[in-house]
C-alpha positions as CSV (number, residue, x, y, z in Angstrom):
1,X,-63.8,-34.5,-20.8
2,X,-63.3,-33.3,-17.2
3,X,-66.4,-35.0,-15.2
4,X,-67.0,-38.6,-15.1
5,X,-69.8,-40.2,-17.3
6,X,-72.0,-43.5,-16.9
7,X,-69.7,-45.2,-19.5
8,X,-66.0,-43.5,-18.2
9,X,-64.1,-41.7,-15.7
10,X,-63.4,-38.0,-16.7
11,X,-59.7,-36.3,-17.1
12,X,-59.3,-35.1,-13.1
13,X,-60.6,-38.7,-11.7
14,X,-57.9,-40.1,-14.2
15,X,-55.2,-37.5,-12.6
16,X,-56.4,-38.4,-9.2
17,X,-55.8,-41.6,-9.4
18,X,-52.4,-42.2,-11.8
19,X,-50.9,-39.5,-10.1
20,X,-51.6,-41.0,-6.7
21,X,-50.9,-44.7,-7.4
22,X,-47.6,-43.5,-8.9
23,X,-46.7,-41.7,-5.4
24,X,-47.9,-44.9,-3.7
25,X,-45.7,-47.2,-5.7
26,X,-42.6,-44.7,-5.1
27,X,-43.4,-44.8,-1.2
28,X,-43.0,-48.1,-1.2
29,X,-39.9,-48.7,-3.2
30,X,-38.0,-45.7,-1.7
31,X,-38.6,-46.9,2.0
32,X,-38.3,-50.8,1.3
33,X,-34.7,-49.6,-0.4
34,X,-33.3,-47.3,2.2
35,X,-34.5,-50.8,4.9
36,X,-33.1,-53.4,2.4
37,X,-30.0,-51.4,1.4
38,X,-29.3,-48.2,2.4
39,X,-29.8,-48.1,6.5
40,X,-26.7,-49.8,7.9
41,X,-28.9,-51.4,11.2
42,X,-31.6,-52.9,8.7
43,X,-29.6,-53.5,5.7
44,X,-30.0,-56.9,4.3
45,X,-26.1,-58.4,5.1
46,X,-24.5,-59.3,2.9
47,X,-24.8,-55.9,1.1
48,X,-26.5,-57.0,-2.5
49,X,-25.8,-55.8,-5.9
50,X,-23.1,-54.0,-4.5
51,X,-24.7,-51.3,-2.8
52,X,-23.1,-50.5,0.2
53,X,-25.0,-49.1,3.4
54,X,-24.6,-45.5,3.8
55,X,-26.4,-43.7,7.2
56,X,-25.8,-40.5,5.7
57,X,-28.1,-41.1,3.2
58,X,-31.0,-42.4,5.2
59,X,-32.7,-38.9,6.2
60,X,-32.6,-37.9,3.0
61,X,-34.0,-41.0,1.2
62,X,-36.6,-40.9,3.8
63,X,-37.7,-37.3,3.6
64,X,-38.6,-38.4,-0.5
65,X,-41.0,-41.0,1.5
66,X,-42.3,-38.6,3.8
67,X,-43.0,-36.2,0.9
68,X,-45.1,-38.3,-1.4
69,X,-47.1,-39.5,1.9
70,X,-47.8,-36.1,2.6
71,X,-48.6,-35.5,-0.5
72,X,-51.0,-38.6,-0.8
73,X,-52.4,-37.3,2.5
74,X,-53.3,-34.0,1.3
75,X,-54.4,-34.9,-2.6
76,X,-57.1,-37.7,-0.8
77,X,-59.4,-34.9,0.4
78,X,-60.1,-32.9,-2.8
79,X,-59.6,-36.8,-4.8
80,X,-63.0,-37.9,-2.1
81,X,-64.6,-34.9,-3.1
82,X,-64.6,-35.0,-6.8
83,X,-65.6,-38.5,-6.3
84,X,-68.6,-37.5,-3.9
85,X,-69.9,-34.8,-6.4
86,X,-69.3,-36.7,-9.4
87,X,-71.8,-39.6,-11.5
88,X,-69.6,-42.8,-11.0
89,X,-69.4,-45.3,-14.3
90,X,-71.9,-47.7,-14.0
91,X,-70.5,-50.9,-12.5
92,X,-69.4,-53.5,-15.6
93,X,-71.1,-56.8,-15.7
94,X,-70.9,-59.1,-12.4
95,X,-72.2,-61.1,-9.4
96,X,-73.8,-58.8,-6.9
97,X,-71.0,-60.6,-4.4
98,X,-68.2,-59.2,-7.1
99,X,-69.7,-55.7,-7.0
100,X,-69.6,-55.8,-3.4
101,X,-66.1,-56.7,-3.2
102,X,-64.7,-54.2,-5.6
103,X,-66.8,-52.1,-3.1
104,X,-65.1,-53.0,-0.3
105,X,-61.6,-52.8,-1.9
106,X,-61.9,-49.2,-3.3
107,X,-63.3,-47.8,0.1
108,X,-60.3,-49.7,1.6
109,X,-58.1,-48.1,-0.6
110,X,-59.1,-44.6,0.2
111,X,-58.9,-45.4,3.9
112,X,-55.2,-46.3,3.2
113,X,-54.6,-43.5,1.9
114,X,-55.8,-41.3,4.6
115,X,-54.2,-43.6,7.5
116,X,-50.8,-44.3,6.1
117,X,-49.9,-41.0,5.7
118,X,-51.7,-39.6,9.1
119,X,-49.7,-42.2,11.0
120,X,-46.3,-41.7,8.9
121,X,-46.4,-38.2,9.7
122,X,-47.0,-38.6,13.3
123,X,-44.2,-40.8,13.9
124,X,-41.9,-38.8,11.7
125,X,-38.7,-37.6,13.3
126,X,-37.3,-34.9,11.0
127,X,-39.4,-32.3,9.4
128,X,-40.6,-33.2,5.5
129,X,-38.8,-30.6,3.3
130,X,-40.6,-29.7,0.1
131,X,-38.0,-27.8,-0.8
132,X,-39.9,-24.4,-1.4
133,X,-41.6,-25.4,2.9
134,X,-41.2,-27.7,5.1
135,X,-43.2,-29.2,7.2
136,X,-42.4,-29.6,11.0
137,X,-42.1,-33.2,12.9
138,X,-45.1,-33.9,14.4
139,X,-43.1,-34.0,17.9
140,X,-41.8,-29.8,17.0
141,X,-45.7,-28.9,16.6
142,X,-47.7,-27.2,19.3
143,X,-50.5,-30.0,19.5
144,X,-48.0,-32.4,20.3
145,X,-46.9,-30.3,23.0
146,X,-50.1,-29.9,24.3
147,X,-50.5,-34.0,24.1
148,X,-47.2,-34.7,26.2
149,X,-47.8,-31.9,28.6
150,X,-51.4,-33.0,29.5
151,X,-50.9,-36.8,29.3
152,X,-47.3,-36.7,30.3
153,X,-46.2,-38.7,27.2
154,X,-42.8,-38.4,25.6
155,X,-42.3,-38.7,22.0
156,X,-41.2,-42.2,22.3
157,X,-44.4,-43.4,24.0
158,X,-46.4,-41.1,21.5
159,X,-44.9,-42.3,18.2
160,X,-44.0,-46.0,19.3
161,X,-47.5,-47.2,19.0
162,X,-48.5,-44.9,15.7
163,X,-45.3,-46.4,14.4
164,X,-46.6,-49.6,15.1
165,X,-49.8,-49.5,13.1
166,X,-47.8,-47.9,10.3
167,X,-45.7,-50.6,10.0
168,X,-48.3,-53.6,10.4
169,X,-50.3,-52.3,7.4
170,X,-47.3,-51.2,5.3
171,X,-46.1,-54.5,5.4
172,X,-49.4,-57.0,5.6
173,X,-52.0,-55.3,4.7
174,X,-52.0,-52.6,2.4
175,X,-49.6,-54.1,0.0
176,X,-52.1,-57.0,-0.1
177,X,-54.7,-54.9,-0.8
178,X,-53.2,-53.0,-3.8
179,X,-51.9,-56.2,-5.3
180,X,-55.4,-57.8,-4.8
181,X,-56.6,-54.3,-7.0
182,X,-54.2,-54.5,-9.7
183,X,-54.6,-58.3,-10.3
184,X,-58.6,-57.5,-10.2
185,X,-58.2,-55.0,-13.3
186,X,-55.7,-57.3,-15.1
187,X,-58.5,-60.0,-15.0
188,X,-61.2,-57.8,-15.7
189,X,-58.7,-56.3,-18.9
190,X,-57.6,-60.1,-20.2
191,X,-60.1,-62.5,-19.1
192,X,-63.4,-61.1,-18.8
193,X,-62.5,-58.0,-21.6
194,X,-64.7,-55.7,-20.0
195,X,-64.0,-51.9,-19.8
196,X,-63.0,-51.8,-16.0
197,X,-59.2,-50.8,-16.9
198,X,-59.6,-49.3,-20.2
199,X,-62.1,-46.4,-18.9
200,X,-59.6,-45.1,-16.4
201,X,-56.7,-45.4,-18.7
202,X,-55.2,-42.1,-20.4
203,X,-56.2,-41.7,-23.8
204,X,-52.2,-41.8,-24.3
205,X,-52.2,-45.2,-22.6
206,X,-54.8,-46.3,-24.8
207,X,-58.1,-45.7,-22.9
208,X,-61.2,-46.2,-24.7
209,X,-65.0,-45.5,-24.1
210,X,-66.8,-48.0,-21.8
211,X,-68.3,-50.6,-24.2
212,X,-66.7,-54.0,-23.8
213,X,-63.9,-54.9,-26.3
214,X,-64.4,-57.4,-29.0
């Protein structure tokens, strides 16, 4: 079942979103590592577990963060348009105030996922290398040219504040948010046994139709 019903999502809202969250989660563990262990000015000191600093292999840690935040970046557009064109499940059993929140959250989520990656990439140094194309720094384009040369900016006093933002939602808000979503479906799955996580699940992962479980 491609399309989404009343009772379930369909097979490409499923993709969307696994595939997504996965590159999410990656994001964050391959940036917090190359801060926590790998990047000798930011490296927690004493080295832990053994793993000793190594600037050589910041750039290229990095660049498999820039890549899944491109990738996020890009997969958002068509993943908003499904969404727009499809029936959405009917909501599950709730306060209007609940329904409102899990509003709120998902249309938060989907604005993450357009920011984070818009202000990664224009505060990113090196180009992104997909390996078959890269992508240029957003200080090598022609736009960014164009925004220096009329304002009289240099990449430092362009990036510095995009960098900024970045970083204040990476690390207070969005993290927050995602953890707030997770912990939402857990409930949803073991206390109120409802069909919340079990209609977006995989058939493989043992998704089911949208009745609630006995």
């Amino acid at each position: 079942m491609l399309k989404n019903t009343t009772e379930r999502f369909g097979s490409i809202a499923k993709l969307f979103h696994w595939s997504m969250a996965v590159a999410f989660i990656l994001a964050y563990i391959v940036v917090y590592y190359v801060i926590w262990f790998i990047d000798p000015e930011t490296s927690i000191k004493p080295a832990l577990f053994g793993i000793e600093p190594n600037g050589a292999l910041v750039i290229p840690l990095l660049n498999i963060h820039w890549v899944l935040g491109v990738s996020i970046g890009v997969l958002v557009v068509p993943r908003l348009v499904w969404r727009l064109i499809n029936v959405e499940p009917a909501p599950v059993p709730g306060s209007a105030l609940e329904h409102l929140l899990a509003r709120l959250a998902h249309w938060a989520l989907y604005l993450f996922m357009i920011v984070m990656p818009l202000t990664g990439y224009l505060n990113t140094y090196d180009p992104t290398n997909f390996g078959l194309f890269i992508i240029p720094a957003f200080r090598e384009t022609a736009l960014f040219a164009w925004i220096a040369s009329t304002w009289q900016l240099t990449a430092e006093q362009v990036e510095t504040p995009i960098f900024a933002v970045h970083k204040f939602l990476g690390d207070w808000v969005v993290w927050v948010v995602v953890a707030l979503h997770v912990a939402a479906a857990i409930f949803h799955h073991r206390v109120r046994k409802d069909a919340t996580l079990t209609r977006m699940l995989p058939a493989a992962w043992g998704g089911q139709a949208g009745q609630k479980r006995d």
